[in-house]
C-alpha positions as CSV (number, residue, x, y, z in Angstrom):
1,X,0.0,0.0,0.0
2,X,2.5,2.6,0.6
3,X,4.5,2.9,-2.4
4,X,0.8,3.4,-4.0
5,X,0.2,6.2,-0.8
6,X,4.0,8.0,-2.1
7,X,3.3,8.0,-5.8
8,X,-0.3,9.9,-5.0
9,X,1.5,12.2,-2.5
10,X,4.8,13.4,-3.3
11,X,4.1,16.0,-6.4
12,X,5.8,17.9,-8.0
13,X,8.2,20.5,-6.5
14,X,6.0,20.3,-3.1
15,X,6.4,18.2,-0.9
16,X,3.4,17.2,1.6
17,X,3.2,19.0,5.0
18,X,6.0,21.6,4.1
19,X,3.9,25.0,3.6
20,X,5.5,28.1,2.5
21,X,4.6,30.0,4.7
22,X,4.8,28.2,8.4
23,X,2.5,28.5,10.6
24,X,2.8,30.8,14.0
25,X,1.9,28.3,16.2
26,X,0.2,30.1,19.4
27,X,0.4,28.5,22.8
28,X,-2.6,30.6,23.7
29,X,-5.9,28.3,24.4
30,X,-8.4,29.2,21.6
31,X,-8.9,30.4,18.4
32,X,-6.7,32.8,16.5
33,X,-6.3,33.8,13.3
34,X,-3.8,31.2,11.0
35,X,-1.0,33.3,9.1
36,X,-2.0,33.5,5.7
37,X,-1.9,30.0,3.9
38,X,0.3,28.4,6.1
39,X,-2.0,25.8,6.2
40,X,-2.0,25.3,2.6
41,X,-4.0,22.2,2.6
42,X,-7.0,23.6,4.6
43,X,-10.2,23.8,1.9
44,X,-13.7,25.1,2.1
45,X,-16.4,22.7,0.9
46,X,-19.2,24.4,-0.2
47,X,-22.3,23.9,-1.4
48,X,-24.9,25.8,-3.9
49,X,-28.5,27.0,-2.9
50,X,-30.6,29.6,-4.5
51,X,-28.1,29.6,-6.8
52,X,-25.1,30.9,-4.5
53,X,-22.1,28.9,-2.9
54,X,-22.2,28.8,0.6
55,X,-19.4,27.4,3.5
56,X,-20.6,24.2,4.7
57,X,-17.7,21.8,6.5
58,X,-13.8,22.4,6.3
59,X,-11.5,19.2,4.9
60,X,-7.6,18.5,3.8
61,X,-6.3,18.4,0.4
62,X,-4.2,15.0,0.4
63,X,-2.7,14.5,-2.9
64,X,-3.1,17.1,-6.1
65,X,-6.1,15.7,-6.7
66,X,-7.8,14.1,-3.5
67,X,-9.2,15.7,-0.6
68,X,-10.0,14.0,2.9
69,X,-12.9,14.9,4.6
70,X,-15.8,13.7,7.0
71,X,-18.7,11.4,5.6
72,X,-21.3,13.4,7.7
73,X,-20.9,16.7,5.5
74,X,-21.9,14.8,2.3
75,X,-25.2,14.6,1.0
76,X,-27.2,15.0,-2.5
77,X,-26.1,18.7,-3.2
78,X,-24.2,20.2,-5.4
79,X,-20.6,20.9,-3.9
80,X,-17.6,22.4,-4.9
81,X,-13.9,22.5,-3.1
82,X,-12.3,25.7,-2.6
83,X,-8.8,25.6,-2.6
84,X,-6.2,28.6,-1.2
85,X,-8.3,30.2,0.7
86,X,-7.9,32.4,4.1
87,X,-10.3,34.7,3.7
88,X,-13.6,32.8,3.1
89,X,-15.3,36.0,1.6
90,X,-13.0,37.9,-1.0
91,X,-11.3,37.1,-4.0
92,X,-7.8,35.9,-3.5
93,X,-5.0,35.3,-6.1
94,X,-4.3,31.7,-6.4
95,X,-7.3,30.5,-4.8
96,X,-9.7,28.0,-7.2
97,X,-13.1,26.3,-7.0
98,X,-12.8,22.7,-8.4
99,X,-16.2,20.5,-8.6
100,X,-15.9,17.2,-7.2
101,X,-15.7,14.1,-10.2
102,X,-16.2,11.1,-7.6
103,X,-17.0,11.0,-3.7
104,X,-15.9,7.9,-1.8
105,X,-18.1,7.8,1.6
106,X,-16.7,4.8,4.2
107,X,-19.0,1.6,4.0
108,X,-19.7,1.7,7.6
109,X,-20.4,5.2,8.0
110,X,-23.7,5.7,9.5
111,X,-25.6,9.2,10.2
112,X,-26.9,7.4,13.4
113,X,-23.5,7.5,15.0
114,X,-19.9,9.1,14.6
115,X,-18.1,6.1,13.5
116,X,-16.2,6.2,10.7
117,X,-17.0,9.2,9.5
118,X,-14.4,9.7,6.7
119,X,-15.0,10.4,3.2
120,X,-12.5,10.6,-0.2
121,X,-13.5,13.8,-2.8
122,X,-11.6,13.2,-6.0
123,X,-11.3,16.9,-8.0
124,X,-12.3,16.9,-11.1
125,X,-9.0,18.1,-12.3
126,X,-5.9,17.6,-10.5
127,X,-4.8,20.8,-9.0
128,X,-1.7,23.1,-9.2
129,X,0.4,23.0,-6.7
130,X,2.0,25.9,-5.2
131,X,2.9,28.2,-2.1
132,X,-0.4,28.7,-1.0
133,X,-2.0,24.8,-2.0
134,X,0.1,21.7,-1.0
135,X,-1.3,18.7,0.4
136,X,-0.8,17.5,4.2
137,X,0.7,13.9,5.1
138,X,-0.6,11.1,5.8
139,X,0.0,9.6,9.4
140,X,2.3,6.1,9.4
141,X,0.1,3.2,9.3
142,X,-1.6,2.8,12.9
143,X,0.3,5.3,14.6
144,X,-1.1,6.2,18.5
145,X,-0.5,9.8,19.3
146,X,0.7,10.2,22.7
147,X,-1.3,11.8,25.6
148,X,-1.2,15.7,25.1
149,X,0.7,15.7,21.9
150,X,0.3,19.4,21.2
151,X,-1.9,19.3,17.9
152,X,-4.2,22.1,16.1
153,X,-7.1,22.2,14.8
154,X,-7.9,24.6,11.8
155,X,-11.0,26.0,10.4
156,X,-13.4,28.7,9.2
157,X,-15.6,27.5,12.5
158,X,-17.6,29.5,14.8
159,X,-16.1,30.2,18.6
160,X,-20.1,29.3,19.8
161,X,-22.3,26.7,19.1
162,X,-24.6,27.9,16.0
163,X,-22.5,30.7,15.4
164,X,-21.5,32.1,11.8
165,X,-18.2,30.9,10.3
166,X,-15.2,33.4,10.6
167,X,-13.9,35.2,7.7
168,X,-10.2,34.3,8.7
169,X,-9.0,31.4,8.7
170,X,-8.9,30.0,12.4
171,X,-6.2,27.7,14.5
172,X,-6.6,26.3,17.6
173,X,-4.4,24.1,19.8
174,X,-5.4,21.3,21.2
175,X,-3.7,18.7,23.2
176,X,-4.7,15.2,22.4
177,X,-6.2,13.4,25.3
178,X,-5.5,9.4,25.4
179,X,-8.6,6.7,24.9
180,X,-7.9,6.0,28.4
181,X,-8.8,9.1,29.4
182,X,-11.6,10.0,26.7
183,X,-13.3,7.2,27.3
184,X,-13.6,6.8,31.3
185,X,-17.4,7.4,32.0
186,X,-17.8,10.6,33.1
187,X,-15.7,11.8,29.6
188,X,-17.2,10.8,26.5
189,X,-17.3,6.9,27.5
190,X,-18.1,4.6,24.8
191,X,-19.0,7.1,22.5
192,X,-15.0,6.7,21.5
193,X,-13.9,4.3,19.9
194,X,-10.3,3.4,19.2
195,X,-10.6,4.5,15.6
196,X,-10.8,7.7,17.4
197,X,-8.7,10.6,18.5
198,X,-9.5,13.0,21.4
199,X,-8.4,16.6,21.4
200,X,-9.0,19.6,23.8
201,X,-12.0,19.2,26.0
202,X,-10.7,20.5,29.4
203,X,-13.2,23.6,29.6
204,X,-10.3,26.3,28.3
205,X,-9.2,24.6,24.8
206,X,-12.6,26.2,22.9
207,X,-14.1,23.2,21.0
208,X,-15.6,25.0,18.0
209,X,-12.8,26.7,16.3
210,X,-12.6,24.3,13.2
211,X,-15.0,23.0,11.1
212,X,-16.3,19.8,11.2
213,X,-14.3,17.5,8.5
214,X,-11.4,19.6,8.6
215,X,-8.2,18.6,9.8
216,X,-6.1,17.4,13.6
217,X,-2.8,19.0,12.4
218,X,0.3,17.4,14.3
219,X,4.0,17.5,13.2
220,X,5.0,14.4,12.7
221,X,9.2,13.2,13.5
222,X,10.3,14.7,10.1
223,X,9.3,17.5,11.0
224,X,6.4,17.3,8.6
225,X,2.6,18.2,8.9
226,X,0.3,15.2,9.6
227,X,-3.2,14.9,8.8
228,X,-4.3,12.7,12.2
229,X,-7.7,13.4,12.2
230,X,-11.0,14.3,10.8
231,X,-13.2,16.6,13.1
232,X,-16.7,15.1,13.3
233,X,-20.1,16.8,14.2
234,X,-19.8,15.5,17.8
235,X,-17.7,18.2,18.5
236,X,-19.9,21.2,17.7
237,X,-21.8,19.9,20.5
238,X,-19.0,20.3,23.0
239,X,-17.3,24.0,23.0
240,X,-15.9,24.9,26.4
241,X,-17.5,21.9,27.9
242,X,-14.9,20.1,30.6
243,X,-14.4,16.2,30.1
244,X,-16.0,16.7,26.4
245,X,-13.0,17.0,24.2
246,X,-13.1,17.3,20.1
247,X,-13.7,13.7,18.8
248,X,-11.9,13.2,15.2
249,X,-11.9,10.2,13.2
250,X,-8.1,8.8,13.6
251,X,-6.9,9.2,10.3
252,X,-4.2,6.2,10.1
253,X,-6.8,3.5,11.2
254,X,-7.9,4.3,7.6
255,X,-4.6,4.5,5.6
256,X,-5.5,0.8,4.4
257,X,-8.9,1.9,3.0
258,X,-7.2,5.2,1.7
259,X,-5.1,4.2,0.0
260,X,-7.3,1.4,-2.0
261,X,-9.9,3.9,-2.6
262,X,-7.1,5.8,-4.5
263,X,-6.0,3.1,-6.0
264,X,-9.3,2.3,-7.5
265,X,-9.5,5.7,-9.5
């Protein structure tokens, strides 16, 4: 599978998880504002009705031509994926709008539950890549982050529940919080699952910042940006709520299925 997973990622002159412009990464609790496309592979899928496009879940640009998202944000409209973007509302050079030519939702997903919610969008032309659009990496195979690996979440999201999206692009760090610890009864209990990742959730790290389907962002031992996990709509249920951390889908329980999906088209 992973010579497949390095021929899909590795294009070009850029390489995945390297932006251009690096992130400033705050050590204040909370949203902030993200220095402009420094998280290159943040997109905007959006959706048309009444004939406009509007904002609908955030989700990670994984190869020139694949994006990673959450099954939950995919339904019978009409989307596009907006790529390049930090300001959600005005025109910005390099920024493009690419329709979707296939969607890939996980067999098991189910709207009844948060379970492998994880999704493929295949562009329907491969993008450019450049300074302000590179994909993220993948994580290894498997791989357990550790208790309070220092991760962020990234998004257009509200800081309330029900709240409009931002204009800016938004990051937020949140420590990961072990299944141990996520799933003890008076946390989120059972509702986890080890295909899971836990993230924030100790009443200060705000739990609305990203958008559902948008990206866990860790650093991974190269030094390189990771792609661990895919925010779920649990978690706009739990802003500032102790013991009710950010649930994401944990991205390299998947990196089998990924990477066949891929394969396939």
């Amino acid at each position: 599978m992973k010579p497949v997973l390095m021929a899909v990622l590795v294009v070009g002159a850029y390489g995945c998880g390297l932006p251009t412009y690096p992130p400033v990464l705050s050590k204040v609790y909370g949203g902030v504002d993200a220095l402009p496309h420094s998280w290159p592979w943040q997109i905007s899928l959006q959706y048309m009705h009444s004939g406009s496009w509007y904002h609908m879940c955030g989700g990670t640009l994984i190869s020139d031509e694949w994006v990673l998202i959450a099954a939950h944000c995919i339904s019978s409209r009409s989307y596009r994926v907006y790529l390049g973007k930090h300001n959600l509302y005005m025109l910005e050079s390099g920024s493009i709008a690419i329709s979707p030519s296939k969607i890939i939702i996980h067999p098991a997903w189910n709207s009844n539950s948060i379970r492998d919610d994880i999704a493929l969008i295949k562009l329907q032309t491969p993008v450019t890549l450049s300074g302000t659009i590179s994909p993220a990496c993948l994580p290894p195979d498997g791989y357990i982050l550790p208790h309070n690996a220092p991760c962020y979440v990234t998004g257009w999201g509200s800081f309330y529940i029900n709240g409009p999206p931002h204009d800016i692009l938004q990051q937020a760090l949140l420590p990961v919080v072990d299944h141990a610890t996520c799933s003890r009864s008076d946390w989120w209990g059972s509702k986890v699952t080890q295909n899971m990742v836990c993230a924030g959730g100790d009443g200060v790290v705000a739990g609305c910042t990203g958008d559902t389907g948008g990206p866990l962002n860790c650093a991974g031992s190269s030094g390189t940006w990771e792609v661990h996990g895919v925010l779920t709509y649990q978690s706009s249920m739990s802003c500032l709520i102790g013991k009710k951390p950010n649930i994401f889908t944990r991205v390299s329980a998947y990196i089998d299925w990924i990477s066949k999906s891929i394969a396939g088209y």
